[in-house]
C-alpha positions as a Markdown table, in Angstrom:
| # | Residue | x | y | z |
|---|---|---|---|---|
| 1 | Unk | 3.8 | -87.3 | 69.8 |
| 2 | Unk | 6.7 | -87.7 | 72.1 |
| 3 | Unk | 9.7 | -85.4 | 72.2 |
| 4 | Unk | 12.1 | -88.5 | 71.4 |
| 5 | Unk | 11.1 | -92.1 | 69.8 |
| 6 | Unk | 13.1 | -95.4 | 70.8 |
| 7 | Unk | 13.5 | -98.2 | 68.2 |
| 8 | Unk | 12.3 | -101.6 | 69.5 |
| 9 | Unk | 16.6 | -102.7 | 69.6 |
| 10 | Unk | 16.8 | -99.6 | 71.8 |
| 11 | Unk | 13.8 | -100.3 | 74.2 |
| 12 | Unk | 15.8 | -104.0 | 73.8 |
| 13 | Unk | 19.3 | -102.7 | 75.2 |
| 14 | Unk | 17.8 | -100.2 | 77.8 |
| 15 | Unk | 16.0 | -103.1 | 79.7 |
| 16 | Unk | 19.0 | -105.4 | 79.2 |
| 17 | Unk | 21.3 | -102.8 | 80.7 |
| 18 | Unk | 19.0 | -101.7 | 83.1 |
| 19 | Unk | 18.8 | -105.4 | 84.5 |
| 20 | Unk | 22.2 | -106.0 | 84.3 |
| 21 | Unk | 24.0 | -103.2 | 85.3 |
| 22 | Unk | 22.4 | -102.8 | 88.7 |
| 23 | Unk | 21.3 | -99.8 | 88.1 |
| 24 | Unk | 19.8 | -98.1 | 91.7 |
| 25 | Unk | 16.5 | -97.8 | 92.3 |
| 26 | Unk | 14.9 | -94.2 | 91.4 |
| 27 | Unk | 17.6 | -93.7 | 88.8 |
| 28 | Unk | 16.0 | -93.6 | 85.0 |
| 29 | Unk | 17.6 | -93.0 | 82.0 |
| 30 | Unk | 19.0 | -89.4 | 81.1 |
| 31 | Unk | 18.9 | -87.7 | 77.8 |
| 32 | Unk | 20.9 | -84.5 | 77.4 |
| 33 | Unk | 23.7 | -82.8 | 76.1 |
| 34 | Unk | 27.1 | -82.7 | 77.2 |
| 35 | Unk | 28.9 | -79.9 | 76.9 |
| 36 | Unk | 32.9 | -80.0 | 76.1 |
| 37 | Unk | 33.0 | -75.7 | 74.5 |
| 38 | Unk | 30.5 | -73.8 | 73.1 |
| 39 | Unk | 31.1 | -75.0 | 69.4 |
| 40 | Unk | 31.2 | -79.0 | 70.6 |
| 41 | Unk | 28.1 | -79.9 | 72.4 |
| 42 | Unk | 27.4 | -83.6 | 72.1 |
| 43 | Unk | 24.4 | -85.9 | 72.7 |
| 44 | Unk | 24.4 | -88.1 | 75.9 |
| 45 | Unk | 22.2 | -90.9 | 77.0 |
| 46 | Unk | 22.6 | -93.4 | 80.7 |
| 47 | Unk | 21.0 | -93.8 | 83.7 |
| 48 | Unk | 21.0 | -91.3 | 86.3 |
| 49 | Unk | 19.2 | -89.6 | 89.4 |
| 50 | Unk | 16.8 | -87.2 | 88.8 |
| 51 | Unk | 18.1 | -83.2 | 89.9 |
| 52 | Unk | 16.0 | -80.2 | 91.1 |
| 53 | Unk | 16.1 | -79.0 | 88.1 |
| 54 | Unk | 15.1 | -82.1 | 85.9 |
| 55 | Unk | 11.4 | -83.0 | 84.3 |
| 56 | Unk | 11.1 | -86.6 | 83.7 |
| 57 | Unk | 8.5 | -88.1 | 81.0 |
| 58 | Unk | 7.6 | -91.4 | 80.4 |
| 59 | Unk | 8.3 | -92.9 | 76.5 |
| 60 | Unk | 7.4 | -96.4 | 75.8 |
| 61 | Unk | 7.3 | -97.5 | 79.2 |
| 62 | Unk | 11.0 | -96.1 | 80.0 |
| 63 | Unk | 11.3 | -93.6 | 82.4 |
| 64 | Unk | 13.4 | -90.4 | 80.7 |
| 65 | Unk | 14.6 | -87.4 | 82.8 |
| 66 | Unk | 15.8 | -84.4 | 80.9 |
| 67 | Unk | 16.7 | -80.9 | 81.4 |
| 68 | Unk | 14.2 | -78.6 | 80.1 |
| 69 | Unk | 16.7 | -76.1 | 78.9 |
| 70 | Unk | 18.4 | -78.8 | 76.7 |
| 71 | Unk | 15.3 | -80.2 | 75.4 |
| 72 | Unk | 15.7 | -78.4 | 72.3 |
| 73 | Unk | 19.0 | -80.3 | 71.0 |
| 74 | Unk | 17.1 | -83.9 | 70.9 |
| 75 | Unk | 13.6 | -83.3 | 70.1 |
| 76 | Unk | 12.1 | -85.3 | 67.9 |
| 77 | Unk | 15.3 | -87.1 | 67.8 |
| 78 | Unk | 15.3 | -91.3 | 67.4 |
| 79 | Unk | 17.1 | -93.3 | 69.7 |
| 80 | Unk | 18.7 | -96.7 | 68.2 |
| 81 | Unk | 21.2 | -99.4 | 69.7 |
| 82 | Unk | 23.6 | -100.6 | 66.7 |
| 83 | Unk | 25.9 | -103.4 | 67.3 |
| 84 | Unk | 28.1 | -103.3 | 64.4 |
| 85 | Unk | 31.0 | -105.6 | 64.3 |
| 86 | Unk | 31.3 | -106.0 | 68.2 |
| 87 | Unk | 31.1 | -102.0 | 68.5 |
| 88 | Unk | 27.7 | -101.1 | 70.1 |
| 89 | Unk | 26.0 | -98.0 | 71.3 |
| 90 | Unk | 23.4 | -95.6 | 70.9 |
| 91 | Unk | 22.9 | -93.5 | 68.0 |
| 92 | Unk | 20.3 | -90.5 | 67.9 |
| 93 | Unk | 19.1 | -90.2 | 64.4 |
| 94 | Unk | 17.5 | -86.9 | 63.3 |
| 95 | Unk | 13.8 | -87.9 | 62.5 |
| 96 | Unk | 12.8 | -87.0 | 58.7 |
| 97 | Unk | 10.1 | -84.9 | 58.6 |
C-alpha cells in the first residue's frame, strides 16, 4: 500500500504540467502541509527540489518528496485533479476505510 493514491485524471495533469511547465530537472513533485498558525494547516501539492531533510518515494511512476514529520496529515490520502467549470486543481480526498 502506498502512503498516498493518485486518480488516473491526477497522474493525467501531473505529467501534463510536468511537460509544460518546464519544470527543472531533479525537481519532483512535493506533498506537504503548509502551515499559516497552529489551528490552520493546509494541504499542499507542486514540484519542488528535494531538501536535507526530505524522503522521496515513488507512486505510480511519479516521483513524490515529502517531509517525514508531515507525513502523518496526508496518509492514506487520494489525490484528484477536478476541472469544474474552468476552475481546476487538486483535491486530496480522505480515503474511506
Amino acid at each position: 500500500m502506498n502512503m498516498i493514491e493518485f486518480t488516473p485524471a491526477a497522474k493525467e495533469a501531473i505529467a501534463h504540467y510536468k511537460a509544460t511547465l518546464q519544470i527543472p530537472e531533479g525537481f519532483a513533485l512535493r506533498v506537504g502541509i503548509r502551515q499559516k498558525n497552529a489551528q490552520d494547516k493546509g494541504l499542499l501539492i507542486g514540484f519542488d527540489e528535494k531538501g536535507e531533510k526530505d524522503r522521496t518515494a515513488n507512486i505510480d511512476g511519479i516521483d513524490v518528496i515529502y517531509h517525514a514529520g508531515q507525513i502523518f496529515f496526508f496518509a492514506g490520502m487520494i489525490i484528484d485533479f477536478q476541472d469544474i467549470d474552468g476552475r481546476k486543481g487538486f483535491k486530496f480526498i480522505e480515503k474511506v476505510r
